[in-house]
C-alpha positions as CSV (number, residue, x, y, z in Angstrom):
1,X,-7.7,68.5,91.6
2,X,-5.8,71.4,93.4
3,X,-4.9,74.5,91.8
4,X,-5.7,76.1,88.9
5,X,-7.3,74.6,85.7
6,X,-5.5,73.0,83.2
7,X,-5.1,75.1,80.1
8,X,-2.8,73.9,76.3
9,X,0.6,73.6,77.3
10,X,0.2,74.6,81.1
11,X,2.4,73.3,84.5
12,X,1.1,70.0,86.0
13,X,2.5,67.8,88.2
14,X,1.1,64.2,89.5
15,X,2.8,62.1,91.5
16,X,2.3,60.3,95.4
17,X,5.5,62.0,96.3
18,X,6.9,65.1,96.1
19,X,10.3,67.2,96.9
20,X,9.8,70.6,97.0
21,X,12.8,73.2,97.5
22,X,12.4,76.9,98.9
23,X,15.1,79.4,98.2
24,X,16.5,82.0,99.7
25,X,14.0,82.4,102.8
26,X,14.2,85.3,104.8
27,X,14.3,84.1,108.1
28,X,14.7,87.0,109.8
29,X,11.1,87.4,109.5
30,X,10.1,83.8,110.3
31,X,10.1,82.7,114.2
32,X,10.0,78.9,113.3
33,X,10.2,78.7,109.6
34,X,9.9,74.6,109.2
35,X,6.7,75.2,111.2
36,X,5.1,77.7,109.6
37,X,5.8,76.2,105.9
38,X,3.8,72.5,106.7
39,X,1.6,74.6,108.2
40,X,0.7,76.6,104.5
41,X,1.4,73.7,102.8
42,X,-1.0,71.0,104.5
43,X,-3.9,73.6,104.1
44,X,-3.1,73.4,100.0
45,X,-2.4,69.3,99.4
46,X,-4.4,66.1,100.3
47,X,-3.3,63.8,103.4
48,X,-0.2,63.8,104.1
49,X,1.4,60.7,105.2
50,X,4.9,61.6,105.6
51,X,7.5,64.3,105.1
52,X,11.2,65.6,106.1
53,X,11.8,68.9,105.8
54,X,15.4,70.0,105.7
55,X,17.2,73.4,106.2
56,X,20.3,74.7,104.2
57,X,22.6,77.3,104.5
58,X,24.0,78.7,101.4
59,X,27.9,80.2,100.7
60,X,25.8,83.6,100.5
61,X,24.0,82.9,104.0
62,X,20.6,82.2,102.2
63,X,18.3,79.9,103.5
64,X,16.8,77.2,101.4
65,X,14.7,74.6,102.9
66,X,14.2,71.0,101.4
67,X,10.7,69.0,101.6
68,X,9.8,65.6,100.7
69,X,6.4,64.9,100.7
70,X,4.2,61.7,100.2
71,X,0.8,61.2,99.8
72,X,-1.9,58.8,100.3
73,X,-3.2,59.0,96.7
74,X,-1.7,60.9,93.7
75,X,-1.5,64.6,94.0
76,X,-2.9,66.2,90.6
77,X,-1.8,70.1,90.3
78,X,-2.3,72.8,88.1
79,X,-0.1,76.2,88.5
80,X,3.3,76.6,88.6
81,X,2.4,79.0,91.5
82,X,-0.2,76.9,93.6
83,X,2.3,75.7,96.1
84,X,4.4,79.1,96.7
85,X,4.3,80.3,100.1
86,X,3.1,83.6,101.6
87,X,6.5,84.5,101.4
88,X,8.4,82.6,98.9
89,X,8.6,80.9,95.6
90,X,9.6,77.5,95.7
91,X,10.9,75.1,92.5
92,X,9.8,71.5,92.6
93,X,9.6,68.2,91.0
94,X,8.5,64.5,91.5
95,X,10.9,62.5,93.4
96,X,11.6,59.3,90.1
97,X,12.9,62.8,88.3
98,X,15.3,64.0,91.2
């Protein structure tokens, strides 16, 4: 299990694959943002076997960035908050509900 224990009523997500989305990044601070988001991720979630990360710009000039993930075995986690970033707050959800 990653994350936090499950309490009544509490976030939790399982799935082999995942698609993550990370709004509003500020870049300015970030030399190679794609880089440095597997890099906080894959020290949080089991093997990965494959992902895409994607970058969008926004009408406002935000940056949101896109990331499928899949796994080798079901990813089990508990917090809504387990997978934010240093930097950021991310929403997510399982890819059958995308």
């Amino acid at each position: 299990m990653y994350g936090m224990l499950l309490k009544k009523k509490q976030f939790r997500l399982r799935d082999k694959k995942l698609f993550l989305t990370y709004s509003q990044l500020n870049i300015n601070l970030l030399t190679d943002a794609k880089k440095l988001i597997l890099e906080q991720l894959e020290k949080k979630l089991p093997k990965i076997v494959q992902y895409i990360i994607a970058e969008e710009k926004h009408k406002d000039g935000g940056l949101h960035y896109h990331i499928y993930f899949e796994f080798n075995t079901r990813v089990e986690l508990y917090g809504a908050t387990y997978l934010d970033l240093e930097f950021n707050r991310k929403s997510f959800n399982n890819v059958k509900r995308w």
